[in-house]
C-alpha positions as YAML, in Angstrom:
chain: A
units: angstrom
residues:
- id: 1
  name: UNK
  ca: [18.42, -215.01, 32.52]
- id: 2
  name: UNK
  ca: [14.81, -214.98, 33.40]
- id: 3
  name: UNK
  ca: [12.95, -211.78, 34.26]
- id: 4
  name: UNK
  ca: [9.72, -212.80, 35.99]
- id: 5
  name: UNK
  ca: [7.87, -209.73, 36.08]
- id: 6
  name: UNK
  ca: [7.59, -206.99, 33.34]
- id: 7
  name: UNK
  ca: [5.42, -204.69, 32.25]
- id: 8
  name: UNK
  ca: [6.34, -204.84, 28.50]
- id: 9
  name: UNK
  ca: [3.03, -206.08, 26.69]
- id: 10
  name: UNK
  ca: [1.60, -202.64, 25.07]
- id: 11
  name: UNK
  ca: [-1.21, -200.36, 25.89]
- id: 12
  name: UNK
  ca: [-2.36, -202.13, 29.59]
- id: 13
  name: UNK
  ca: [-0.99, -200.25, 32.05]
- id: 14
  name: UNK
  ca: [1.20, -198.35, 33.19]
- id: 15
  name: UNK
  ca: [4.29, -199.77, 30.81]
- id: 16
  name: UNK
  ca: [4.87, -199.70, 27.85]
- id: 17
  name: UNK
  ca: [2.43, -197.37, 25.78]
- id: 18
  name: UNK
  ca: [2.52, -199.27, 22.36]
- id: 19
  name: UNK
  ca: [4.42, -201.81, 20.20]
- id: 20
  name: UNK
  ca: [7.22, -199.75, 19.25]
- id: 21
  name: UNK
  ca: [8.10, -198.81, 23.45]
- id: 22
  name: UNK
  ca: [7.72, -202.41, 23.57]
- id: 23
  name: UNK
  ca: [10.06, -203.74, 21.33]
- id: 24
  name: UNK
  ca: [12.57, -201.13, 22.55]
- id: 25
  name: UNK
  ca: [12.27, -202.62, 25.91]
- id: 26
  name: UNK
  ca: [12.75, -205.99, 24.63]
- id: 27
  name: UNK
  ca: [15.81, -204.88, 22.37]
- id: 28
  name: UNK
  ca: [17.33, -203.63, 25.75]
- id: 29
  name: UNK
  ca: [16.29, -207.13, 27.99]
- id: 30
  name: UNK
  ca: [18.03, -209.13, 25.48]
- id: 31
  name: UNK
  ca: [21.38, -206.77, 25.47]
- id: 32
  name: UNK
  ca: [20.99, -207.44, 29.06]
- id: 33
  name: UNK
  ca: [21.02, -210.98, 28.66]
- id: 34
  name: UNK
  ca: [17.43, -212.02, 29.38]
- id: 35
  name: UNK
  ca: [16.10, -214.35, 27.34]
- id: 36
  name: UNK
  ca: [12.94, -215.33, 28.49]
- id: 37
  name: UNK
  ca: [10.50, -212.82, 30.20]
- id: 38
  name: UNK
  ca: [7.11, -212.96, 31.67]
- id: 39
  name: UNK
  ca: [4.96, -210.41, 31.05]
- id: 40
  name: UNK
  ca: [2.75, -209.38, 33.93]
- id: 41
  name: UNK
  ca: [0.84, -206.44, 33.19]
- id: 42
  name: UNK
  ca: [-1.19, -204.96, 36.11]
- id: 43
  name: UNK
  ca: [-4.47, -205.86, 37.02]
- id: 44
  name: UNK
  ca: [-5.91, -203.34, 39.77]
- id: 45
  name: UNK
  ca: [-9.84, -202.86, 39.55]
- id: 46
  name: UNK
  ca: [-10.84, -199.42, 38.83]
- id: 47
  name: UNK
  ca: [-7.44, -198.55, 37.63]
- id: 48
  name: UNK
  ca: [-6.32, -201.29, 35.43]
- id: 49
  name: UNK
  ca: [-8.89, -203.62, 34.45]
- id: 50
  name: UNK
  ca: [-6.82, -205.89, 32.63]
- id: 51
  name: UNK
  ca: [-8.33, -209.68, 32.48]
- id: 52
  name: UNK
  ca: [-7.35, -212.98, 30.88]
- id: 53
  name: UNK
  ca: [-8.17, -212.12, 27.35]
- id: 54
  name: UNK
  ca: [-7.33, -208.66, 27.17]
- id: 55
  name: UNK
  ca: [-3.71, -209.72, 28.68]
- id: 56
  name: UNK
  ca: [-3.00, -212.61, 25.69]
- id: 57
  name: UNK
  ca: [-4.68, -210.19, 22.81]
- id: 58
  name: UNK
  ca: [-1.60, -208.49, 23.79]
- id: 59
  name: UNK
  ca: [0.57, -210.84, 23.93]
- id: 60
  name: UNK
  ca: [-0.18, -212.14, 20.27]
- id: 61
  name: UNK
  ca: [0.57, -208.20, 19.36]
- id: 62
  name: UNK
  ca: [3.98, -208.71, 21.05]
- id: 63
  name: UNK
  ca: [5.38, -212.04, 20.16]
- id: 64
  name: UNK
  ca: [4.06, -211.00, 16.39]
- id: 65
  name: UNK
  ca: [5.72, -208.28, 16.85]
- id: 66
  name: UNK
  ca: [9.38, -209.90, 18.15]
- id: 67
  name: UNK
  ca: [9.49, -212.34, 15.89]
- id: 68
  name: UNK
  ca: [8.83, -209.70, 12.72]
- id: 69
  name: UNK
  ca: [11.47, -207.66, 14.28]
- id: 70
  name: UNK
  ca: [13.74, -210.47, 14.78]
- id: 71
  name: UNK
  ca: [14.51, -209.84, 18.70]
- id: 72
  name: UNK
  ca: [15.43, -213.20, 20.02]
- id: 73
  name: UNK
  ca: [13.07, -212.64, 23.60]
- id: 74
  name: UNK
  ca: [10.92, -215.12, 24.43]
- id: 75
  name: UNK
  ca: [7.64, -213.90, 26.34]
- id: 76
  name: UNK
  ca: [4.98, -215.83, 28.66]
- id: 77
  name: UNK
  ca: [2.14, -214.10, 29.96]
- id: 78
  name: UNK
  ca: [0.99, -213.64, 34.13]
- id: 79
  name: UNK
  ca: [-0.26, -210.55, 35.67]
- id: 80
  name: UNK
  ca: [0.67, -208.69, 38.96]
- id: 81
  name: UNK
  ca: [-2.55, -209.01, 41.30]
- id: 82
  name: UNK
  ca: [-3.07, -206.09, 43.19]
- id: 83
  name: UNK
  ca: [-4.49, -206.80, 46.88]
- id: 84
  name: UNK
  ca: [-8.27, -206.35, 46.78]
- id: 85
  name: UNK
  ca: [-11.12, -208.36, 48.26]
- id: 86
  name: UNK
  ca: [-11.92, -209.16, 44.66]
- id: 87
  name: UNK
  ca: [-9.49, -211.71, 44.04]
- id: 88
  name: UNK
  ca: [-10.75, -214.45, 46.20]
- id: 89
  name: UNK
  ca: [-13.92, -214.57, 43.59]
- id: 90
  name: UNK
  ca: [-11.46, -214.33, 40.99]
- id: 91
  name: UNK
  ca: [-9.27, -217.39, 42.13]
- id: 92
  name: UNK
  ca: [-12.30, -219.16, 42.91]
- id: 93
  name: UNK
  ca: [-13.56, -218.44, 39.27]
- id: 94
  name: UNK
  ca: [-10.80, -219.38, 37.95]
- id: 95
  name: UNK
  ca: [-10.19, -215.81, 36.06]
- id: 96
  name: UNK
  ca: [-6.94, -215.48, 37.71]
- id: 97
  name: UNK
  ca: [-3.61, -215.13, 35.41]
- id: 98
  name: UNK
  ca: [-0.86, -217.23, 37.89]
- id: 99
  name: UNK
  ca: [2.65, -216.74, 37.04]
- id: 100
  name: UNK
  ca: [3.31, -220.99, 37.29]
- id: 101
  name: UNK
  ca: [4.05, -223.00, 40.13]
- id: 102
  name: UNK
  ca: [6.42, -223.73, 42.56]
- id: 103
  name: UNK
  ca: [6.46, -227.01, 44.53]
- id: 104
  name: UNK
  ca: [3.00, -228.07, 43.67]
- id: 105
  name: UNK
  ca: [1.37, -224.96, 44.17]
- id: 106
  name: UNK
  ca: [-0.06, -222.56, 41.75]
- id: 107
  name: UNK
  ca: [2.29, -218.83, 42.38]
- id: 108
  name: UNK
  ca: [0.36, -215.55, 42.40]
- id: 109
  name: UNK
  ca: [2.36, -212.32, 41.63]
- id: 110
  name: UNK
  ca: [0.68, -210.35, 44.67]
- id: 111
  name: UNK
  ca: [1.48, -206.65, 45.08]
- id: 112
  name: UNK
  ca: [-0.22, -204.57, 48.11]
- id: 113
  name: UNK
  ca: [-0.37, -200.70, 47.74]
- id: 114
  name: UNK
  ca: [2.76, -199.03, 48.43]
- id: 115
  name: UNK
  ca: [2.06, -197.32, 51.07]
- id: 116
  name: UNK
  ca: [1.83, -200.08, 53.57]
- id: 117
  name: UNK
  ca: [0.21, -203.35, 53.96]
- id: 118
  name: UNK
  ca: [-3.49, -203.58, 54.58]
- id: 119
  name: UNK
  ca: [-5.19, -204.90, 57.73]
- id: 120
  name: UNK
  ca: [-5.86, -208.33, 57.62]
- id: 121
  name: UNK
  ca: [-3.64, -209.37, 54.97]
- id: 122
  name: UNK
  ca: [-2.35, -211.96, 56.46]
- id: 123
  name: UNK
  ca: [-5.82, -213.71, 56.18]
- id: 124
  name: UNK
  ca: [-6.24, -213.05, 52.67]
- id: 125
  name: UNK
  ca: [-2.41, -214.96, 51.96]
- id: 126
  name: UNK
  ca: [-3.41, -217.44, 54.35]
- id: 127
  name: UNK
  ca: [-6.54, -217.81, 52.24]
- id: 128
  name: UNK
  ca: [-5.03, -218.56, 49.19]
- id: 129
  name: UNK
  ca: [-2.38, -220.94, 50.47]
- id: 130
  name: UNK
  ca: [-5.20, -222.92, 51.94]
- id: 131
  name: UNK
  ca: [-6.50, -223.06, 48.04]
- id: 132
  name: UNK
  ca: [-3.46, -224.33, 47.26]
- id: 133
  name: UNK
  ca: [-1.76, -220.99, 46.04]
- id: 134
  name: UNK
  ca: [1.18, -219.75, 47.35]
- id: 135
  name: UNK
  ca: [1.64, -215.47, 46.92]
- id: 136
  name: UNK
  ca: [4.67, -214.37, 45.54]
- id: 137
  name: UNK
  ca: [5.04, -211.02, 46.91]
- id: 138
  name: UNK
  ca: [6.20, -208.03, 44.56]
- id: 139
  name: UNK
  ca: [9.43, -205.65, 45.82]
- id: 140
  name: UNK
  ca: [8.28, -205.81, 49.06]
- id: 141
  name: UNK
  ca: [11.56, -203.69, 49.44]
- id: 142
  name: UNK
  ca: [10.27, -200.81, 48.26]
- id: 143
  name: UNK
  ca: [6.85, -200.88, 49.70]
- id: 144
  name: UNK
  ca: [6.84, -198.10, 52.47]
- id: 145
  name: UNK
  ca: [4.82, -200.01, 55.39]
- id: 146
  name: UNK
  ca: [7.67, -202.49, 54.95]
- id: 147
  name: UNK
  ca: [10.51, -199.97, 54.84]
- id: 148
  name: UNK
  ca: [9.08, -198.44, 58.32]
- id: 149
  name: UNK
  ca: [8.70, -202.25, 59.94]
- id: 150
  name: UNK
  ca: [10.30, -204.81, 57.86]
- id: 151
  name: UNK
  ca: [9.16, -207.40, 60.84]
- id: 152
  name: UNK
  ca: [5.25, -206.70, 58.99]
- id: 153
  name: UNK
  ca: [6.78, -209.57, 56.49]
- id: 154
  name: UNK
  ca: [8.02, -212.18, 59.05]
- id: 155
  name: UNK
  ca: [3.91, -213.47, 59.20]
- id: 156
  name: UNK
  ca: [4.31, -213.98, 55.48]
- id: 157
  name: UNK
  ca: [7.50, -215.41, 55.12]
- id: 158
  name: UNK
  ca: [6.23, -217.86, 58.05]
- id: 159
  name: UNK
  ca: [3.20, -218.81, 56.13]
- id: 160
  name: UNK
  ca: [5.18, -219.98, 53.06]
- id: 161
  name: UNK
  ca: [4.71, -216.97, 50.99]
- id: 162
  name: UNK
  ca: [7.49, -216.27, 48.34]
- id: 163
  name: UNK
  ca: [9.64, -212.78, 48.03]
- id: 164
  name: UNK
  ca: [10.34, -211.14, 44.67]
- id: 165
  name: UNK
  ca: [12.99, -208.23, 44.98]
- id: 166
  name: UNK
  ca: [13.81, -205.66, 42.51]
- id: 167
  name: UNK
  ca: [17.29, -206.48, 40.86]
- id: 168
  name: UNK
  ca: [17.93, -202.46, 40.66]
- id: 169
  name: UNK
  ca: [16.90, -202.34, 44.71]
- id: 170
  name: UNK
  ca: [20.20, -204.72, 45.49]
- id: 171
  name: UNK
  ca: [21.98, -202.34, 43.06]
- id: 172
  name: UNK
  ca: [20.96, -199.43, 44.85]
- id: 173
  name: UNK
  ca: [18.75, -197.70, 42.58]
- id: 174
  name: UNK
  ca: [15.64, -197.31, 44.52]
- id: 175
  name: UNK
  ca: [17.68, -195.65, 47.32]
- id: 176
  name: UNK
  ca: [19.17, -196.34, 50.67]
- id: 177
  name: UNK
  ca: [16.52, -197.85, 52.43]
- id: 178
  name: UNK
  ca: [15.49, -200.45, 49.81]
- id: 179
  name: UNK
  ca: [19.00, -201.49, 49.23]
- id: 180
  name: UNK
  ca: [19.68, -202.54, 52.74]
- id: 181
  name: UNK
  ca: [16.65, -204.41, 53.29]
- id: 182
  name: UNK
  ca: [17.15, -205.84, 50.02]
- id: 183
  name: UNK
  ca: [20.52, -206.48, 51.26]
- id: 184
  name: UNK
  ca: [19.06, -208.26, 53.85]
- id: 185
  name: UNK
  ca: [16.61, -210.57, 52.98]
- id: 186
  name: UNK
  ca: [19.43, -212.05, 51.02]
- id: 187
  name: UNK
  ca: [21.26, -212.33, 53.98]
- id: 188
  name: UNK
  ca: [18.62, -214.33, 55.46]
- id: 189
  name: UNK
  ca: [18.03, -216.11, 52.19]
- id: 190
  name: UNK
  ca: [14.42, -215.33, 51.95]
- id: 191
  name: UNK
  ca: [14.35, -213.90, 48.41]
- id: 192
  name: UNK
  ca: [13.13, -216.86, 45.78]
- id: 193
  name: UNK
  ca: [13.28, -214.35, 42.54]
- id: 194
  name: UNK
  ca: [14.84, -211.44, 41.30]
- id: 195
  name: UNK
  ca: [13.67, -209.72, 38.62]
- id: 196
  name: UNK
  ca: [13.23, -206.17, 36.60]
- id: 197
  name: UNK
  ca: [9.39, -205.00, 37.18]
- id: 198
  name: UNK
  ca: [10.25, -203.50, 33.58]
- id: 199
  name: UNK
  ca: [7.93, -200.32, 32.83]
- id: 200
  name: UNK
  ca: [10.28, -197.36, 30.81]
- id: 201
  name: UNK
  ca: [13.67, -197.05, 28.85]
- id: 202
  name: UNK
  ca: [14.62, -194.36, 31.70]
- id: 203
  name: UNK
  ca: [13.32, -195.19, 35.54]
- id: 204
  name: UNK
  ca: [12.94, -198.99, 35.15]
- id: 205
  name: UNK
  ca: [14.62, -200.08, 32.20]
- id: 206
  name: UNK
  ca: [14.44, -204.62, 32.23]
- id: 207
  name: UNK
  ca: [17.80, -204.83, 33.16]
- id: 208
  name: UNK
  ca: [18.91, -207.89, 35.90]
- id: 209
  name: UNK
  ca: [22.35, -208.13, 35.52]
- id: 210
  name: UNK
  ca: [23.54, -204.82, 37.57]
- id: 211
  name: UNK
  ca: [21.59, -206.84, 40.56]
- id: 212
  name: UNK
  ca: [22.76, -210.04, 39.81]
- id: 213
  name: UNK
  ca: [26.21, -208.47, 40.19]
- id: 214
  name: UNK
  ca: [25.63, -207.10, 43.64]
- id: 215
  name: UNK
  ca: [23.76, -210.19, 44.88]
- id: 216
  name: UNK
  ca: [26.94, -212.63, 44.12]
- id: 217
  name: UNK
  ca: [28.88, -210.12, 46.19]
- id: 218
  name: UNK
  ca: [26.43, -211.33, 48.96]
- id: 219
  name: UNK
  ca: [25.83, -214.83, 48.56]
- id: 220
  name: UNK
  ca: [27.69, -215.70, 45.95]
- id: 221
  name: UNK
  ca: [27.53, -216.51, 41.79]
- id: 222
  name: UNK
  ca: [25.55, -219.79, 42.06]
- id: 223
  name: UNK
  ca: [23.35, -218.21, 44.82]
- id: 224
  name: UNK
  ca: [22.52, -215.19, 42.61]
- id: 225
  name: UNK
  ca: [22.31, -216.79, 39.43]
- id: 226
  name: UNK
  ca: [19.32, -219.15, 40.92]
- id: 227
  name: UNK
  ca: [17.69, -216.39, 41.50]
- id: 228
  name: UNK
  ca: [17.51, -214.87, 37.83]
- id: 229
  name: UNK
  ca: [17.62, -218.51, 36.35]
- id: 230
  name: UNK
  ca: [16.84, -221.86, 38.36]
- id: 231
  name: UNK
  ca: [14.26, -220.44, 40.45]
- id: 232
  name: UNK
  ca: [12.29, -218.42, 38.03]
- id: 233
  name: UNK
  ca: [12.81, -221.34, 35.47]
- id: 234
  name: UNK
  ca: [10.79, -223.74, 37.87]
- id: 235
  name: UNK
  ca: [8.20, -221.32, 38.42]
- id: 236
  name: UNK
  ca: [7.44, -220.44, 34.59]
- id: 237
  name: UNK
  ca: [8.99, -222.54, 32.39]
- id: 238
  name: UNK
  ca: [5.48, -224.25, 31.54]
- id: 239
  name: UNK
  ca: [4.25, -220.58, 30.43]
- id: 240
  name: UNK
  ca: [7.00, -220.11, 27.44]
- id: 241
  name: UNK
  ca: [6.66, -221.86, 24.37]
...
């Protein structure tokens, strides 16, 4: 399987606090059967300033790290974008990690606050698809605004943006609320990825199969298994080596 967004690369944010958490997390992806996984630390300005170089210094750290602990992961590098006025100069400055591309268009992990979406979002996503980037937006599931009105993501869906669920939210682990919607959208067949948003051992370990499992109950094994292999593969496979 392919996880397509973790938060495994040590000492950026609000994962995994050094090498050793790291590999532990890794150890447990791989028992999981993951065997790529992109690592997309945060990058939130004023909380985690995280940019291009800082993110792949890690990453050397890691893959050194895997390979002299002999964990057969293999690890690309993204970032999750936080929504903020200040990524239109970074996409137009080109300082912008993408997590690959889907259909000819770049793919930006894009995560809005979780309390709710932001006024005018919708212009900022339209933005960036008129750039030739298409938002992949992270667990909207378990973002509150989106729990109270889960029409607020009909305007993105219509633009083209992608939807990347939580495997533990279709396995009921975030609650109620965010299992039926994520129950939902795959219903509708609006969910492109699954994947882990791996931070701890205990709350959000990088496990995909427990969703997977749930999800073929719903649409069935090949549906479910595109979403944790064929569709994440398109997306990233340029980013692994």
């Amino acid at each position: 399987m392919i996880d397509l967004h973790s938060h495994l690369l040590p000492g950026l944010d609000d994962g995994a606090p050094d090498l050793s958490s790291a590999l532990e997390l890794a150890r447990v992806a791989v028992k999981d059967g993951i065997t790529h996984m992109l690592c997309t630390p945060h990058i939130h300005p004023g909380r985690h300033d995280n940019t291009i170089h800082s993110i792949a210094t890690a990453h050397k750290i890691m893959v050194d790290g895997l390979r002299e602990a002999a964990i057969p992961l293999s690890i690309g590098i993204g970032a999750e974008m936080r929504f903020d006025i200040d990524l239109i100069a970074g996409v137009r400055n080109e300082t912008v990690p993408f997590i690959g591309s889907w259909r000819g268009r770049k793919v930006l992990l894009l995560e809005f606050p979780h309390e709710g979406i932001p006024s005018g979002a919708e212009l900022l996503t339209r933005w960036l698809i008129e750039r030739g980037v298409v938002p992949m937006i992270a667990h909207p599931e378990r973002n509150k605004g989106i729990l109270r009105a889960p029409r607020r993501l009909k305007a993105f869906i219509e633009q083209g943006c992608l939807l990347q669920v939580t495997a533990a939210s279709v396995a009921g682990e975030f609650g109620k609320a965010a299992r039926e919607l994520s129950h939902a959208l795959l219903h509708e067949d609006r969910i492109t990825v699954l994947a882990s948003d791996a931070h701890n051992l205990k709350y959000r370990p990088p496990v995909l199969s427990r969703g997977v499992q749930c999800a073929a109950h719903i649409v069935g094994d090949a549906k479910a298994q595109a979403l944790v292999m064929y569709n994440p593969w398109e997306i990233a496979s340029s980013l692994f080596t």
